[in-house]
Each structure stands twice: as structure tokens, then as C-alpha cells.
C-alpha positions in Angstrom: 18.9 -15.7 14.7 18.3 -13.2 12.0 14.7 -11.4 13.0 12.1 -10.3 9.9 12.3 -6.6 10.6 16.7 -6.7 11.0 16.5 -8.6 6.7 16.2 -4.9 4.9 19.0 -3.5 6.6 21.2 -6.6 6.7 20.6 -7.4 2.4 21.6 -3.5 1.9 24.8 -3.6 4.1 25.2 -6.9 2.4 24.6 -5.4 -1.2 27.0 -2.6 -0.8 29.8 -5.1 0.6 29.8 -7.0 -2.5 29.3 -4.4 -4.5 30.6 -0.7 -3.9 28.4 0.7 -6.9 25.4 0.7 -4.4 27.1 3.0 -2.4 25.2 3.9 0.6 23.1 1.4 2.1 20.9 4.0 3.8 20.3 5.1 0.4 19.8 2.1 -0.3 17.2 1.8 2.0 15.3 4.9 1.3 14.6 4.0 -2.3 13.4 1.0 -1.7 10.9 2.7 1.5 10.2 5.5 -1.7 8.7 2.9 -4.0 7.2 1.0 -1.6 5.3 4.3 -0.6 4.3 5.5 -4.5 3.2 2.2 -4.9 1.2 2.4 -2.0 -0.4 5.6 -2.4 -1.1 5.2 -6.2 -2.6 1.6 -5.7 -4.1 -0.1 -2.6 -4.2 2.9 0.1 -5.2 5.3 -2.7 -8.8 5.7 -1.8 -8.4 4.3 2.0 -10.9 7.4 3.7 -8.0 7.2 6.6 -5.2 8.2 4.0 -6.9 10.6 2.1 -7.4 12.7 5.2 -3.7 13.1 5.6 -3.0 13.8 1.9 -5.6 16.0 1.7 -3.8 17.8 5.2 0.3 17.1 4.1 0.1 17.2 0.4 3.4 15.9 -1.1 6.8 17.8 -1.9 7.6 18.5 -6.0 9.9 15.7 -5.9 7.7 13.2 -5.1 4.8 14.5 -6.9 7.1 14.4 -10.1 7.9 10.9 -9.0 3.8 10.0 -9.2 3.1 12.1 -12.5 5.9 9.8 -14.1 4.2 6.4 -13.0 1.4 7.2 -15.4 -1.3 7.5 -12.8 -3.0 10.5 -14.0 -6.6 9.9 -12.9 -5.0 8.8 -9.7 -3.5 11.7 -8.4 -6.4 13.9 -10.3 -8.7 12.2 -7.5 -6.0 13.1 -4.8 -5.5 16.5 -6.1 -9.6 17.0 -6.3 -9.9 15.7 -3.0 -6.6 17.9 -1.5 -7.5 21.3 -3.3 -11.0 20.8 -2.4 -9.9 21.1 1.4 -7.5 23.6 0.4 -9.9 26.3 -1.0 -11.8 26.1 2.0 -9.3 27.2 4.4 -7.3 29.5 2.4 -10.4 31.8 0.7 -11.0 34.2 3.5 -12.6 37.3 1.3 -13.7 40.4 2.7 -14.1 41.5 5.6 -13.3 38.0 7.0 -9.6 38.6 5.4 -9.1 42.2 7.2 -9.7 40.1 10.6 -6.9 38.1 11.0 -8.3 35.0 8.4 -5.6 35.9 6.0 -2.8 36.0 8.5 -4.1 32.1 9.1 -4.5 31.6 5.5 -0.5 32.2 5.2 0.1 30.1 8.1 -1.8 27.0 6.7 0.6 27.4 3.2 3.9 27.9 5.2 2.7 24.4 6.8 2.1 22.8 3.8 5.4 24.1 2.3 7.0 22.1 4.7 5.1 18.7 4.5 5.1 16.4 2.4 2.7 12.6 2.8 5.4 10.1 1.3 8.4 12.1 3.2 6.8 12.0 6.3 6.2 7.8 5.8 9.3 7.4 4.3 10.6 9.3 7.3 9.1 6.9 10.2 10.2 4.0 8.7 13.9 5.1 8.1 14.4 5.6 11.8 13.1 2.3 12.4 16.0 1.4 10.4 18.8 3.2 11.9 17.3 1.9 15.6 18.0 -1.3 13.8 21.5 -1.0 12.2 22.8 0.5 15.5 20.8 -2.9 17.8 22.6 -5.0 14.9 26.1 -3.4 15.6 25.6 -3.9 19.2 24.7 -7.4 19.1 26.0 -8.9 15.9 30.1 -9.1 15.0 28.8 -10.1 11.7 26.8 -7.0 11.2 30.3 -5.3 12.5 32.3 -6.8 9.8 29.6 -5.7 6.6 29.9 -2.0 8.5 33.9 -1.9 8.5 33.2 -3.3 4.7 31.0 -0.5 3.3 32.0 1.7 0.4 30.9 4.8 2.4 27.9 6.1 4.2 26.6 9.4 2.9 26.9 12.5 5.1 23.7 13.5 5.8 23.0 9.2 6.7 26.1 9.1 8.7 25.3 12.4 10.9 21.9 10.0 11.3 23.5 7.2 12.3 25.9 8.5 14.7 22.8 10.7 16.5 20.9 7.0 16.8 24.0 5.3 18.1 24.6 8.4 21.0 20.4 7.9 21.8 20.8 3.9 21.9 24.2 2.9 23.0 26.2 3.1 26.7 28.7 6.4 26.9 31.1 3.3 26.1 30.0 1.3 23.4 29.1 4.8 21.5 32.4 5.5 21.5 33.4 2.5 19.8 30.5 2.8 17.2 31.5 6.3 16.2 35.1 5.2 15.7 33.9 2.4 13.7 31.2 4.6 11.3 33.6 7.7 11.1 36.7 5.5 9.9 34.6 4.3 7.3 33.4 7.8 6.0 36.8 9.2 6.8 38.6 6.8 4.7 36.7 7.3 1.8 36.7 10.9 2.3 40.0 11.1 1.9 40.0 9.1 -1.0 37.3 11.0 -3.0 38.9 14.8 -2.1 41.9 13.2 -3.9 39.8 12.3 -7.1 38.2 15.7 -6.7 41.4 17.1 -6.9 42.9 14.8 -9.7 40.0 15.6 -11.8 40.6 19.3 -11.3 44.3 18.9 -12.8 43.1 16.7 -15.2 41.8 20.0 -17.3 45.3 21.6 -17.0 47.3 20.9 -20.0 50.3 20.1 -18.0 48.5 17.0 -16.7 47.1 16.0 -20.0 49.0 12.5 -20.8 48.6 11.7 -17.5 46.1 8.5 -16.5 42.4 9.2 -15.0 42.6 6.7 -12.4 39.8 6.7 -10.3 38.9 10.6 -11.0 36.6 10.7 -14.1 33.7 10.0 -12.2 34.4 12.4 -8.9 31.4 14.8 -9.1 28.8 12.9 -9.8 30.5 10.9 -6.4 30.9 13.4 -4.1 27.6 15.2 -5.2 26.0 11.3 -3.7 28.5 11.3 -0.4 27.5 15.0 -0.3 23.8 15.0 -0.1 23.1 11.5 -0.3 21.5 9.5 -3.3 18.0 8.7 -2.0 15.4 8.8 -5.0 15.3 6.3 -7.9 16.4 8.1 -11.3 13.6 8.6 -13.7 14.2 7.0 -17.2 14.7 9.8 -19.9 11.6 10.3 -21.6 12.4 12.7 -24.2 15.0 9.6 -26.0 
């Protein structure tokens, strides 16, 4: 019997089955966790004291602080970025004397930290492995999950390296061998398939293959830039048309 927190991960290895265009469905998954989380933090949770001490600590990455400027939020994240810089002046403004003792040394640490965090990530990021725990239970106790794995398009490479790390923590030396045969025939085959189309797309620009037919090759880059580095953040509608 199907269980609530298993339905996400089934309906996106069930979407990419039936249709290859959604492509990963750990992408899949991450997009939807992405605007769940920028609704989240530019509606309900935004003035929750509990959440605002974190954003005021993590701050977000340029991605997803692009994502939030583009949602039309700008008082919003104006009260986030108050409330964030506020705490920031504070413990990066060692002047003086209080700067030639060491508070500047701590001043660079605090920035290197914040480089390096990011509030929706780090969400985003907690709930995705409670999705890989869940796709890799699912393989080990479902034939039917099985059957939508061998049936995926592809997995991206930095969501199967994921995978395959969750299956070796949750599965028997023996079943994890079956489960990385299983995952890597699926990124193999279309590996194979896509450095092809790379390739035909290449020769497609010398003359000598000119009359020849595009097959599957006109749209390589933009698919091996997605089974690359993955395709995890909804595209932003053109503004400037």
C-alpha cells in the first residue's frame, strides 16, 4: 500500500516514464521542493521569529535570491534583507583597535560562512535526502517501483552519484549490487546515446555532412548540459519580450 510520504517520488518516476521530456525525476523533485520553499519563505513562514533567525544567520545564494526578486515580492525580501543586514553589520564592523585584535580575522570568517550557505538550499537539501531514502526503500520493496526505474529517460549525474551513495548506506552488500546495476544501466544507456548526438551534432557543421538528417542531434547541448549538471531550478519567463 502506497504510503503519503512514498506519492512525490512515485508521480515523478511516474511522469518521466510516460514522458521522457521531464527527464530526471530528481530534478523533478527538486523543483517542485524549490517552489514549495519560495513560496514558503515569501508567504506564510516569512515573518515566523523562528525563520527569520536562520535567514538572518544563512542568507540565501544569488540563485535563489534572483528566484525571489522575480516573484514580485519586493517589500518582502526588503524586510528579510533589513532584518539579515541588520545582524550582519553587527558582526562584521570591528573598527579600530578592536580590528588590529583579531575581530577582523573573525569578521572574514563569518563572510566565508555565509558564502557558503544558503536558507532555501539548506531546506531544499533535507528534504531531498528524504527522497533518495525513499526511492532506494521503494526499489527494495516494490517490483513496481523497479519497473518505472528500468523505464526512466535518464538520471542526471550529480542525482545518480546521490542515489547510488543512498543505496550503498541503506541496502545489504547484496541487494546494492543489484541496485547499482539497475541505476547505472539506465545512465549508461543513455550515455551512450547522447555522446553519439554530441558527436552527430559536431559533424553536423562540417560541410561534408550537410544533406545529411539531424536525427536526434539538434538538441544535444542543451541535453547533456541537464545529464551534466542536472536541471534543478524552474526557468524564469523572459521579461525583457
Amino acid at each position: 500500500m502506497e504510503k503519503i510520504y512514498t506519492i512525490p517520488v512515485n508521480e515523478a518516476f511516474e511522469a518521466s516514464q510516460a514522458d521522457s521530456a521531464c527527464g530526471c525525476p530528481f530534478c523533478t523533485l527538486y523543483r517542485k521542493l524549490e517552489e514549495n520553499e519560495l513560496d514558503l519563505i515569501l508567504g506564510a513562514s516569512m515573518m515566523e521569529p523562528d525563520v527569520r533567525i536562520k535567514t538572518n544567520e544563512q542568507g540565501f545564494c544569488k540563485t535563489h535570491y534572483d528566484m525571489m526578486f522575480t516573484r514580485k515580492n519586493r517589500l518582502g525580501m526588503a524586510l528579510m534583507l533589513e532584518s539579515h543586514l541588520n545582524q550582519l553589520s553587527g558582526e562584521i564592523s570591528g573598527k579600530g583597535f578592536a580590528a588590529l585584535k583579531g575581530v577582523g580575522v573573525d569578521s572574514m570568517k563569518r563572510l566565508e560562512k555565509l558564502e557558503g550557505s544558503c536558507y532555501v538550499c539548506g531546506r531544499i537539501e533535507f528534504s531531498l535526502e528524504k527522497m533518495f531514502e525513499t526511492a532506494v526503500l521503494l526499489w527494495q520493496s516494490d517490483s513496481a517501483f523497479r519497473d518505472k526505474l528500468r523505464a526512466q529517460p535518464y538520471i542526471c549525474l550529480p542525482h545518480y552519484r546521490m542515489f547510488i551513495e543512498y543505496g550503498r548506506r541503506g541496502l545489504s552488500k547484496k541487494l546494492f549490487g543489484d541496485f547499482y546495476k539497475e541505476v547505472s544501466t539506465v545512465v549508461n544507456t543513455y550515455f551512450d546515446s547522447l555522446r553519439e548526438d554530441v558527436s552527430w551534432f559536431c559533424k553536423k557543421f562540417d560541410y561534408r555532412y550537410d544533406a545529411e538528417p539531424w536525427g536526434n542531434a539538434k538538441d544535444a547541448v542543451e541535453r547533456a548540459i541537464k545529464f551534466t549538471s542536472g536541471d534543478m531550478h524552474r526557468k524564469e519567463p523572459d521579461t525583457k519580450k
